[in-house]
Structures are given as structure tokens and as C-alpha cells.
C-alpha positions in Angstrom: 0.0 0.0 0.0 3.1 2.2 1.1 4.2 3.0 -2.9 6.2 6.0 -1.5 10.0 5.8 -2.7 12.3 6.0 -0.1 14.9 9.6 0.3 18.9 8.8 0.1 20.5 9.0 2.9 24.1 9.9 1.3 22.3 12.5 -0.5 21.1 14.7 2.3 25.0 13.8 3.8 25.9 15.5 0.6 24.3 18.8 1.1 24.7 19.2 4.8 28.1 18.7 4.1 28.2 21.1 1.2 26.4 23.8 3.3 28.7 23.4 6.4 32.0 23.9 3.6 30.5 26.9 2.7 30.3 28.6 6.5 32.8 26.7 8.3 36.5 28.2 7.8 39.5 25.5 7.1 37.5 22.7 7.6 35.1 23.2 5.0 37.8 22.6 2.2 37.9 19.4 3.8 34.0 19.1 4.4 33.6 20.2 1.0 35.7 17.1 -0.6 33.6 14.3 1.5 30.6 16.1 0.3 31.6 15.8 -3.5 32.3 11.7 -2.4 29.3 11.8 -1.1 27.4 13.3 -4.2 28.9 10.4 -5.9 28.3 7.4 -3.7 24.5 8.8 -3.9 24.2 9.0 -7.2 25.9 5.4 -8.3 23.2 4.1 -5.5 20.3 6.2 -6.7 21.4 4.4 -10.2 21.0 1.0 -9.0 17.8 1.4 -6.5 14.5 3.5 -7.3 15.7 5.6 -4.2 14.6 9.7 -4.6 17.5 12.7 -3.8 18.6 13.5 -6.9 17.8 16.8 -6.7 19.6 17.2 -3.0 22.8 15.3 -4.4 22.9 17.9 -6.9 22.6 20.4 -4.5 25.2 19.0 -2.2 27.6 18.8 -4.8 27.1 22.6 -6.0 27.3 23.9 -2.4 30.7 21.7 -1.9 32.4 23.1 -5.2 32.0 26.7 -4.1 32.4 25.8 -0.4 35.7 24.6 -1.8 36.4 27.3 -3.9 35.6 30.5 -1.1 37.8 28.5 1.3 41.1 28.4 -1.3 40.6 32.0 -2.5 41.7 33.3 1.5 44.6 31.0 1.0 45.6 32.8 -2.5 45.5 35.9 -1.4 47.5 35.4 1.6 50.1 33.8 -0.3 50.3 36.7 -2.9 50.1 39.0 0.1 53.3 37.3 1.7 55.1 37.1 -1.9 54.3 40.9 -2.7 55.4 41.8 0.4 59.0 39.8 0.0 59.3 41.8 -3.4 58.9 44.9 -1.9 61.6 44.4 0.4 
């Protein structure tokens, strides 16, 4: 009677994880990367089963790219700070 599909788990992993890399500093470059393994581990399982999350996979993997991205632009700039500054001298 129950013809409901049942939700991935790995994908709503996926986006908390890719929402924490976003607003955690550091560790969300870290967050971020599980996030993306996480995107794909959902989406090989959604493959095989009739499970739903597609569309929070997706998600998740969006929000971990450009959780990863705004945590390595602080790191660029620092380093081009500390190599202007050596030129300078």
C-alpha cells in the first residue's frame, strides 16, 4: 500500500556537508571534498535502486564546489600578500 520511494540518505549527507564547507572556515575545504564523495556514492546508488535525492545530491555537490572554492581564495591571497610583500623588500 506504502508505494512511497524512499529519500537517500548519502544524499542529504551531501548537502549538509556542502552547506557546512561553505560557512565553516579551514575545515570546509575538507568538508567540501567528502561532500563531493558523497554526491557520488548517492548518485551510483540512486542508479542502481529506485531511491529519490537526486535533486539534494545535486545540490550537495554545488554547495561543496563553491564551499571549496571561497575557502582556497583566502589562501591565494594570503600567499600573494606574503610574496608581494617579499618583493617589496
Amino acid at each position: 500500500m506504502n508505494n512511497q520511494t524512499q529519500m537517500n540518505t548519502k544524499s542529504i549527507i551531501s548537502l549538509t556537508l556542502g552547506i557546512l564547507s561553505l560557512f565553516i572556515p579551514f575545515i570546509g575545504m575538507i568538508l567540501g571534498v567528502i561532500g563531493i564523495v558523497m554526491y557520488k556514492k548517492a548518485s551510483n546508488e540512486m542508479t542502481h535502486t529506485q531511491q529519490d535525492g537526486k535533486g539534494l545530491a545535486v545540490s550537495g555537490l554545488i554547495c561543496s564546489i563553491v564551499g571549496i572554492f571561497i575557502q582556497i581564495l583566502p589562501i591565494i591571497g594570503l600567499i600573494s600578500f606574503l610574496s608581494a610583500k617579499t618583493v617589496i623588500e
